[in-house]
C-alpha positions as CSV (number, residue, x, y, z in Angstrom):
1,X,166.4,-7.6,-48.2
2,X,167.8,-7.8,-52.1
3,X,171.1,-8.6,-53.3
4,X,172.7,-5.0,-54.8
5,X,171.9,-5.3,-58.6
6,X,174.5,-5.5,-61.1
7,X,175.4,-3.5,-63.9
8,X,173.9,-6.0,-66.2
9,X,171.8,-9.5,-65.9
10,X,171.0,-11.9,-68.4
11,X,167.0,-13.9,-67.6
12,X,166.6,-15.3,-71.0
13,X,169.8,-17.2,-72.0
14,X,171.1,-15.9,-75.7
15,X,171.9,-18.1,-78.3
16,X,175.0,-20.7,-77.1
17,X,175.5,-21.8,-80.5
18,X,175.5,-25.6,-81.4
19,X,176.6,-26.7,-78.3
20,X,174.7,-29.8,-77.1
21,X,173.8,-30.9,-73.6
22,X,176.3,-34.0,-72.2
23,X,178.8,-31.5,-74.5
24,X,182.0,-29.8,-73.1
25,X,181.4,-26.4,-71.6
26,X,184.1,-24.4,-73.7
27,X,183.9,-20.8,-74.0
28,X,184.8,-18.7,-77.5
29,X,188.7,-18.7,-76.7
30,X,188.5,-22.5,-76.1
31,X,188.8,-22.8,-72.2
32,X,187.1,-26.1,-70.8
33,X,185.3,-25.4,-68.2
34,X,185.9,-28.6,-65.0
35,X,185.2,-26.3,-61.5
36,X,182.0,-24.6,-60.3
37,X,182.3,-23.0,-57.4
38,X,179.1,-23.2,-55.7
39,X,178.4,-20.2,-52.9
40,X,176.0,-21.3,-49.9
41,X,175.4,-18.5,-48.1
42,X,176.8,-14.7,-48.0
43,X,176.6,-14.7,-44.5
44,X,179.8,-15.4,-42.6
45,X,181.5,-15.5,-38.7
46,X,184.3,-13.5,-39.4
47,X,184.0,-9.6,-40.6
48,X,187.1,-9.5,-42.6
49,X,188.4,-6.5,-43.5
50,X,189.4,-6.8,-47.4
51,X,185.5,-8.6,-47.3
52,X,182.6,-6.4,-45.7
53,X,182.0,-4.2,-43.2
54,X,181.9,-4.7,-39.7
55,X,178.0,-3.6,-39.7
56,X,175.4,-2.7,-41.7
57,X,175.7,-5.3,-44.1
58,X,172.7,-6.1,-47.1
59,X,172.0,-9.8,-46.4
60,X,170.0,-11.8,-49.0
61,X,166.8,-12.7,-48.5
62,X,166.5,-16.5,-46.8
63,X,164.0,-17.2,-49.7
64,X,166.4,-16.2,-52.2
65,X,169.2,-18.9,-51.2
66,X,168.9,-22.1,-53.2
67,X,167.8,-25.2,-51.8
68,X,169.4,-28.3,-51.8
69,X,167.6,-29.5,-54.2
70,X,168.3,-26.6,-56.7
71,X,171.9,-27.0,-56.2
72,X,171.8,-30.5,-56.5
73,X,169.9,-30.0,-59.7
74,X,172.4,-27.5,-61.1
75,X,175.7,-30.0,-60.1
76,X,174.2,-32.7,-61.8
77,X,173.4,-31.1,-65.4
78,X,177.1,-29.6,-65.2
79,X,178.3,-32.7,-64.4
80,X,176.9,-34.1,-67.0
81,X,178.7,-31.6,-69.3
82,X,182.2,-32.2,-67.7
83,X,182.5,-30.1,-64.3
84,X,184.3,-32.5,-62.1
85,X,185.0,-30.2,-58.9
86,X,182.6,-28.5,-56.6
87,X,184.1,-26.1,-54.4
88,X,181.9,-25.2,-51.8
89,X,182.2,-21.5,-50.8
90,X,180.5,-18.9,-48.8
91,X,180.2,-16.3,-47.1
92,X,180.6,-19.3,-44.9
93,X,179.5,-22.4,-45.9
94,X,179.6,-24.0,-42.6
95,X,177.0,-21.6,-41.5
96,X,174.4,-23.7,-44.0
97,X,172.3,-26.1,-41.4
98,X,172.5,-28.4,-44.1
99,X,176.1,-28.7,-45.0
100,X,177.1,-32.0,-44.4
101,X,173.7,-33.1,-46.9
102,X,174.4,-30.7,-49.2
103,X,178.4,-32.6,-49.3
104,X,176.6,-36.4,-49.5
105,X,174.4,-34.9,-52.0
106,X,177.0,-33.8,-54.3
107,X,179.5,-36.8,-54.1
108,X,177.2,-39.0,-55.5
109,X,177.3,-37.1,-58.5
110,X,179.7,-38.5,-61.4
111,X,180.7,-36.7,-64.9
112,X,181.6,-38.7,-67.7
113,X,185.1,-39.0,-66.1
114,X,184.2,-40.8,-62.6
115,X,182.8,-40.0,-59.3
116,X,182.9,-35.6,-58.7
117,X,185.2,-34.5,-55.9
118,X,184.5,-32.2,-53.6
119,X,186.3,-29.6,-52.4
120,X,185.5,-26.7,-49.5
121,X,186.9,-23.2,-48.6
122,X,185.9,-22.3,-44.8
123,X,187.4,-19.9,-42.2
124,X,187.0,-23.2,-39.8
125,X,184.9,-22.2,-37.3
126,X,182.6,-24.8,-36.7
127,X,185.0,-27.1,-38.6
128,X,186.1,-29.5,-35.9
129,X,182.4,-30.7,-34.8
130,X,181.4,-31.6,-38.5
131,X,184.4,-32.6,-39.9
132,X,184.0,-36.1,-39.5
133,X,180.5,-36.0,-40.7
134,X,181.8,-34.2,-43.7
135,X,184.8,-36.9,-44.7
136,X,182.3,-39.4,-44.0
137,X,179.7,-37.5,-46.6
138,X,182.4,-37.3,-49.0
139,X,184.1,-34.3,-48.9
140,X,187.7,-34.5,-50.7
141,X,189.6,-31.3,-49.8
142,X,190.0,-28.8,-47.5
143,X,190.7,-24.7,-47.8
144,X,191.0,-23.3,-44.9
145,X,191.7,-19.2,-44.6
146,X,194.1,-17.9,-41.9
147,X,195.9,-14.4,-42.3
148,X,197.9,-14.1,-39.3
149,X,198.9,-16.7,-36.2
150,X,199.0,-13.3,-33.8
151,X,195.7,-13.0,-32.3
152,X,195.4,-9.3,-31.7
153,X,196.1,-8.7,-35.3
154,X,193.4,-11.7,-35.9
155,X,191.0,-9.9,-33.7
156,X,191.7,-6.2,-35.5
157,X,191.2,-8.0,-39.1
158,X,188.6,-10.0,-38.5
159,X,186.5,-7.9,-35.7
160,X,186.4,-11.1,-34.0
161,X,188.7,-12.9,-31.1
162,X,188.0,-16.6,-32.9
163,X,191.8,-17.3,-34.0
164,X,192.3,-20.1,-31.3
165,X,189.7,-21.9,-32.9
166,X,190.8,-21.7,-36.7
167,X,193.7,-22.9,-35.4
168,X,192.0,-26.0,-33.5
169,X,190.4,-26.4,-36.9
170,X,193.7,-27.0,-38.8
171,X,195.1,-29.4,-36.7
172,X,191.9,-31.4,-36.6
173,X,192.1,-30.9,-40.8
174,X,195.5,-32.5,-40.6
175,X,194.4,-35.4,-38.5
176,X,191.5,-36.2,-40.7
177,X,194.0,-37.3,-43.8
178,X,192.4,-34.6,-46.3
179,X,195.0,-33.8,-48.8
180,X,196.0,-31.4,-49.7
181,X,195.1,-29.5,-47.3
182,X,195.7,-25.7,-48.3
183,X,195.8,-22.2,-45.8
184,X,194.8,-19.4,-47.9
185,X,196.3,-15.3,-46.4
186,X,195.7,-12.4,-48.1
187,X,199.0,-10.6,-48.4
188,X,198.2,-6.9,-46.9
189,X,201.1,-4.4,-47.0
190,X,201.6,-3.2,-43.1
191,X,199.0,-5.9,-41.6
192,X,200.5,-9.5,-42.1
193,X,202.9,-8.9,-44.5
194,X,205.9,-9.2,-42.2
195,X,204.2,-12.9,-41.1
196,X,204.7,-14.5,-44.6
197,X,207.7,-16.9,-43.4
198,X,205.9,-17.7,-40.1
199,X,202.5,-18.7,-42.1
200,X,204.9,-21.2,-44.2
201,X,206.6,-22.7,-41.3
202,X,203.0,-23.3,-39.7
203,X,201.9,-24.8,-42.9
204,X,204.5,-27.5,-43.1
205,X,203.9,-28.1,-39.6
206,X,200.7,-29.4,-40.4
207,X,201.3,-30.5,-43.5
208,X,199.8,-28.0,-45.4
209,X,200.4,-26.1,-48.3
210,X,200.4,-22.1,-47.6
211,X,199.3,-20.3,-50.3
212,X,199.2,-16.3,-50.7
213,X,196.3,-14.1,-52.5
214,X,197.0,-10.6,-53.7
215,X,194.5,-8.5,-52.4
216,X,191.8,-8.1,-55.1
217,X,189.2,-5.3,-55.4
218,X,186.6,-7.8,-54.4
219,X,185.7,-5.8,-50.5
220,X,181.5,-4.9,-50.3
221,X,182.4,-1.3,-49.6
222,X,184.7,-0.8,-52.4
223,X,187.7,0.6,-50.4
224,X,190.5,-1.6,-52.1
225,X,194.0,0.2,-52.6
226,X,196.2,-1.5,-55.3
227,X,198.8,0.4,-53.0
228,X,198.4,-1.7,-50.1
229,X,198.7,-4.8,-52.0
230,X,201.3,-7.1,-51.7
231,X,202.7,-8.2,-55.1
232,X,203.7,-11.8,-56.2
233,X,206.8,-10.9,-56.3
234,X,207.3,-9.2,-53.0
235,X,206.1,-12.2,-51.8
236,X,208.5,-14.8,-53.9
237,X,211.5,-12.3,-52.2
238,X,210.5,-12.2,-48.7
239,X,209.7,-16.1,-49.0
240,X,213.2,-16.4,-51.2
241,X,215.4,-15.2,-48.7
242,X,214.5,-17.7,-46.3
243,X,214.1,-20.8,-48.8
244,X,215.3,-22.3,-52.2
245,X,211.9,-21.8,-54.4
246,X,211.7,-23.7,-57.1
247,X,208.8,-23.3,-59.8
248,X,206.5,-26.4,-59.9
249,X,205.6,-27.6,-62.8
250,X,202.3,-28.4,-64.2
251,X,200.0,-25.6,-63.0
252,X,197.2,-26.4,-65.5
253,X,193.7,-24.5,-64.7
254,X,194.7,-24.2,-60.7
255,X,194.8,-20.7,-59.6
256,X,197.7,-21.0,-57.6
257,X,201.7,-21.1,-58.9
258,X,203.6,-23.5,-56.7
259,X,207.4,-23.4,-55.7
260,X,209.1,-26.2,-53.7
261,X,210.4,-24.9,-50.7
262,X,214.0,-26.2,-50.7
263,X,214.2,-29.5,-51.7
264,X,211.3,-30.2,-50.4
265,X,208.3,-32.1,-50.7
266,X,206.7,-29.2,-49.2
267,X,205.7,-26.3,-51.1
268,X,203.9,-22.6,-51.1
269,X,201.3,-21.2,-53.9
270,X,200.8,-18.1,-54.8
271,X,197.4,-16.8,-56.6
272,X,198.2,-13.7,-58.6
273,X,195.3,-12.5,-59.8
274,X,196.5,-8.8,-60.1
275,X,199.8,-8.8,-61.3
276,X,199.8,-12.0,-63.3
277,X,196.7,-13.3,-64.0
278,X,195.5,-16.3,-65.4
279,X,193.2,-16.1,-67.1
280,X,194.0,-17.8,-69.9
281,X,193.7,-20.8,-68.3
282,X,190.9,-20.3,-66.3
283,X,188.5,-23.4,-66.4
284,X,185.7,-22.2,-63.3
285,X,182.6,-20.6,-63.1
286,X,180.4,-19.8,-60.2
287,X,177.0,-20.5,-58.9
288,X,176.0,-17.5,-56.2
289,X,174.0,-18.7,-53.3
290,X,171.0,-16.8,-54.7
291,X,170.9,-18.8,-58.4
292,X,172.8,-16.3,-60.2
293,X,175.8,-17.9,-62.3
294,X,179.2,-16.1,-62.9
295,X,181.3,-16.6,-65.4
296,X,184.7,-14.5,-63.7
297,X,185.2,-13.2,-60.6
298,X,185.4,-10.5,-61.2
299,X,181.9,-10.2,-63.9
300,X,179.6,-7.3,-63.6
301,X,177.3,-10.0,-65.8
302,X,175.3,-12.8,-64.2
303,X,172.8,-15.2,-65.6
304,X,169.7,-15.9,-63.8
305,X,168.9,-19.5,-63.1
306,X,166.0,-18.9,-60.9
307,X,162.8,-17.9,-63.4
308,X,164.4,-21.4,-64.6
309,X,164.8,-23.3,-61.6
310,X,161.4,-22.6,-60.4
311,X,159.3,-22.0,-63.0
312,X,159.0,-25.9,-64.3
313,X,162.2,-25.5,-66.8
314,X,163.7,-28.3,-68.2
315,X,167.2,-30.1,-67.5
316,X,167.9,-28.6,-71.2
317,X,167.1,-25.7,-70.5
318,X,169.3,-25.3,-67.3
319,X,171.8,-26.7,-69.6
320,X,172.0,-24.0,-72.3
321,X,171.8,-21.3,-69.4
322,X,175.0,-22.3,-68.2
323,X,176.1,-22.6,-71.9
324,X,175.2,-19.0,-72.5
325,X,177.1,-17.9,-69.4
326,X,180.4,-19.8,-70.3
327,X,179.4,-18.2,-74.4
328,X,179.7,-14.9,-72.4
329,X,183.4,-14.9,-70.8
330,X,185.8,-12.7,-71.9
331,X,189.4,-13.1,-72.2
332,X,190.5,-11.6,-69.1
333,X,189.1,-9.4,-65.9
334,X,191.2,-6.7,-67.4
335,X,191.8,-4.8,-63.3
336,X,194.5,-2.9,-65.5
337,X,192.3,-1.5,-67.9
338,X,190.8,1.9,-67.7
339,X,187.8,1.1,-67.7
340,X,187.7,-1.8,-65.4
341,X,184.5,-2.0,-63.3
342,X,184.6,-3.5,-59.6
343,X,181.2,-5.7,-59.4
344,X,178.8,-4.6,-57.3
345,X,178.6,-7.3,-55.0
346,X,181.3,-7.9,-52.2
347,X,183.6,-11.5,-52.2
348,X,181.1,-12.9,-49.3
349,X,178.1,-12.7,-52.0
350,X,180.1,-14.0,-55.2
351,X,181.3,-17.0,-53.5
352,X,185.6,-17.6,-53.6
C-alpha cells in the first residue's frame, strides 16, 4: 500500500537561490531553521481518536520507510547546515526494531555549534525495556503523550486498555534523569477537559512539565470540530483558578508558552497552534518516514528526497532539496483562512 497523495509534490527541487551548502537554512521571511523532526514509522500501539481510525487504516509500504542509513544521511547534511535537534517521531517510533541504533547513530552527529541533541516523542509503551539502552545511545529528552490518568476514558480514546503502562513508562522516565521531561494531552472539550488540574499535579509529581495541545485538524479521517476544541485560554482559566501562572519568558522557536505555576520552579506549556499560532517563529521542518520533507505541519506540499536518496545523488544535492523546501514556507498555516486545506495525510504519517 501507498501513502494518500497530496495536493501537490515537488521531485526536482526549484531554484533555492544563492544559498550554499554548510549555509543557514533560512526561509524568505528570515526564520532559521535548528529542528527536524524526523518520523519513523506511521504505524502506532495506540488508535487515538483525534489520530486515525480504529481500523482500516492505509499503512505505508515497508519498502517505502527510510533506512537507517538514509536518515542518517539526511541528519548529517542538515547538521551541517545548522539543525541541532532531532526529534524522533512516529506513528510510534518505538515500534522501529532499530530505535535505539537509529538514537546512537544520530548523536554522533555535530553541527557547527557542538554535538546534536536528541530528542523523542513516544506514547511509552515499550519505553521502560529500552530506555536504558536509549540514554546510553544518547538520547537527550523525553516527550511522552498521556491524555487522561482515568483508564476507562484511556481505553475509550485510545481503543486500547495500555494506560497502566504509560504510566510505568513515566516514572521509569523520571528515574532515568532525562530533563526536561515533558507530558503532552490534547485538550478535548467533554473527554479530558475536566482533568486538566489533575494532569498538572501528576506532572510535578514526577517532575515533569505538563503541556496542553489544542486539538488541530491533523486526524486521518478528517473529522476535526474546531467546536470541540479546547482553547488556550479555557485552559490558562481552568489551570488559573487553581494556581498563580505566571508567563515565562524566553519562548524563542519552542512551540510551547510556559507559565510558572505559583512560585514555582515547576511549570505547564501550552501549544496553541489554533488560536495563537506561532508561526512566526517557527524554526522546524519535518522528514516523513517515507522520505518526503515538510516544511509546516500543516503543508499540503512535500519535497521528495527519495529519486535523490536512491538514485546516486550527491550530499549537494540533498542539500539544496532541503533548501528548496525551507525556500517554499509560507508565513503561516493560515487554519483561519477560507481557504485553508487540511493535508491529506493523518498526524501518525506526518510525524509530530
Amino acid at each position: 500500500m501507498t501513502a494518500i497523495p497530496l495536493q501537490l509534490r515537488r521531485t526536482p527541487p526549484p531554484d533555492a537561490g544563492q544559498q550554499r551548502q554548510g549555509d543557514p537554512l533560512v526561509d524568505v521571511f528570515g526564520r532559521v531553521h535548528r529542528d527536524l523532526r524526523i518520523s519513523l514509522t506511521d504505524r502506532c500501539s495506540l488508535r487515538c481518536t483525534y489520530c486515525m481510525p480504529e481500523q482500516g487504516n492505509e499503512w505505508l509500504a515497508r519498502n517505502s520507510i527510510l533506512t537507517t542509513d538514509e536518515i542518517e544521511r539526511v541528519a548529517r547534511i542538515a547538521a551541517a547546515d545548522g539543525i541541532s535537534t532531532f526529534r524522533l517521531t512516529g506513528g510510534e517510533p518505538l515500534l522501529r526494531r532499530d530505535i535505539v541504533d537509529v538514537v546512537a547513530r544520530l548523536a554522533r552527529i555535530e553541527s557547527p555549534e557542538g554535538p546534536v541533541a536528541i530528542a523523542m516523542t513516544t506514547n511509552g509503551i515499550r519505553l521502560p525495556e529500552l530506555l536504558p539502552d536509549l540514554v546510553a545511545a544518547g538520547l537527550s529528552r523525553l516527550n511522552i503523550s498521556i491524555d487522561t490518568l482515568r483508564r476507562d476514558r484511556f481505553a475509550e480514546l485510545t481503543r486500547r486498555d495500555r494506560l497502566d503502562e504509560v504510566r510505568e513508562a513515566i516514572t521509569a522516565a523520571a528515574a532515568s534523569g532525562l530533563r526536561p521531561l515533558k507530558l503532552n494531552a490534547v485538550a478535548m472539550r467533554g473527554v479530558n477537559d475536566d482533568e486538566l488540574v489533575d494532569l498538572v499535579e501528576f506532572a510535578v509529581a514526577h517532575d515533569a512539565q505538563m503541556r496542553f495541545i489544542e486539538q488541530m485538524p491533523l486526524d486521518a479521517g478528517h473529522t476535526w470540530d474546531r467546536s470541540q476544541m479546547v482553547t488556550r485560554e479555557e485552559i490558562l482559566e481552568a489551570l488559573g483558578r487553581r494556581w498563580k501562572l505566571t508567563p515565562v519568558p524566553g519562548r524563542g522557536g519552542a512551540p510551547a508558552e510556559r507559565w510558572a505555576l505559583g512560585a514555582g520552579p515547576h511549570t505547564v506549556g501550552v501549544i496553541a497552534s489554533v488560536t495563537a499560532p506561532f508561526c512566526g517563529d517557527c524554526d522546524r521542518m519535518r522528514l516523513t518516514a517515507d522520505g518526503q520533507l515538510r516544511n509546516c505541519l500543516f503543508s499540503t506540499t512535500e519535497y521528495d528526497l527519495v529519486p535523490l536518496l536512491r538514485g546516486g545523488a550527491s550530499d549537494a544535492q540533498v542539500d539544496a532539496m532541503l533548501r528548496s523546501c525551507i525556500a517554499g514556507k509560507l508565513a503561516g498555516h493560515a487554519i483561519d483562512d477560507p481557504s485553508f486545506l487540511q493535508p491529506s495525510r493523518g498526524m501518525n504519517a506526518i510525524g509530530g
